[in-house]
N, C-alpha and C positions, 0 to 999 in steps of 0.2 A: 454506513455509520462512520462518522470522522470520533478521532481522539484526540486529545491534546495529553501528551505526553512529557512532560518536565524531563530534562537529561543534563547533565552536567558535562564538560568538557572529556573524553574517553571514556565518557558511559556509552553504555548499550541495551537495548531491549530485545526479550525474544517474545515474539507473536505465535502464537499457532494458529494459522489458515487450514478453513477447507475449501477445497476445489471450489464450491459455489459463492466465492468471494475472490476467485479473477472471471477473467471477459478472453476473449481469442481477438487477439489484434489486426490477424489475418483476417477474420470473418465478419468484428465489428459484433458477435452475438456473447451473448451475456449466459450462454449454460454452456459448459466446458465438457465436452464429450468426448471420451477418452477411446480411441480405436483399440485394436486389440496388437498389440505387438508394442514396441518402442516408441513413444510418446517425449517430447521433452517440456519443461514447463521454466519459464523466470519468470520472477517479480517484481516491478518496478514500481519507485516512490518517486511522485513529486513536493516537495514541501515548497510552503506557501504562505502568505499573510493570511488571515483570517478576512474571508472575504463576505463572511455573512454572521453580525453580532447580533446572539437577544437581547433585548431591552433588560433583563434581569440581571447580564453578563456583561457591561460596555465595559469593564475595564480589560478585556481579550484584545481590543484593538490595539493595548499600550502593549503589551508581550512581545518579547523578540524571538522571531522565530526560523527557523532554519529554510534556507533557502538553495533549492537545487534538486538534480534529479541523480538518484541512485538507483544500480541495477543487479541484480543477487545473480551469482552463477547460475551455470545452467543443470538441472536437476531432471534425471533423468526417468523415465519409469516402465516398469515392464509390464504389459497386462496380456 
């Protein structure tokens, strides 16, 4: 699911994820299986132009929007 998220200069949003919304980069597989001991996990965003408009929505294509990739510490977990 993409969002479009409106933010003004020194704002910020908090999301809450679950686990079945990343992928293992290593593995390229899409259900994240957590071993049993020390696990770590980051998050990363790429922002983008809006690369697919509905016809119901063209004016998305005029929006400016944030360009780059950012990446959240590393978060560590015990299982």
């Amino acid at each position: 699911m993409i969002n479009i998220v409106p933010l003004r200069a020194v704002q910020s949003i908090l999301s809450r994820l679950t686990l079945d919304q990343f992928w293992c980069a290593e593995t390229k597989e899409f259900v994240v299986k957590l071993s049993s001991g020390r696990n770590q996990l980051t998050a990363q965003f790429e922002g983008s132009e809006a690369k697919h408009v509905n016809l119901d929505m063209p004016a998305i294509k005029l929006m400016n929007f944030w360009l780059g990739k950012v990446q959240s510490n590393v978060l560590v977990l015990e299982r």
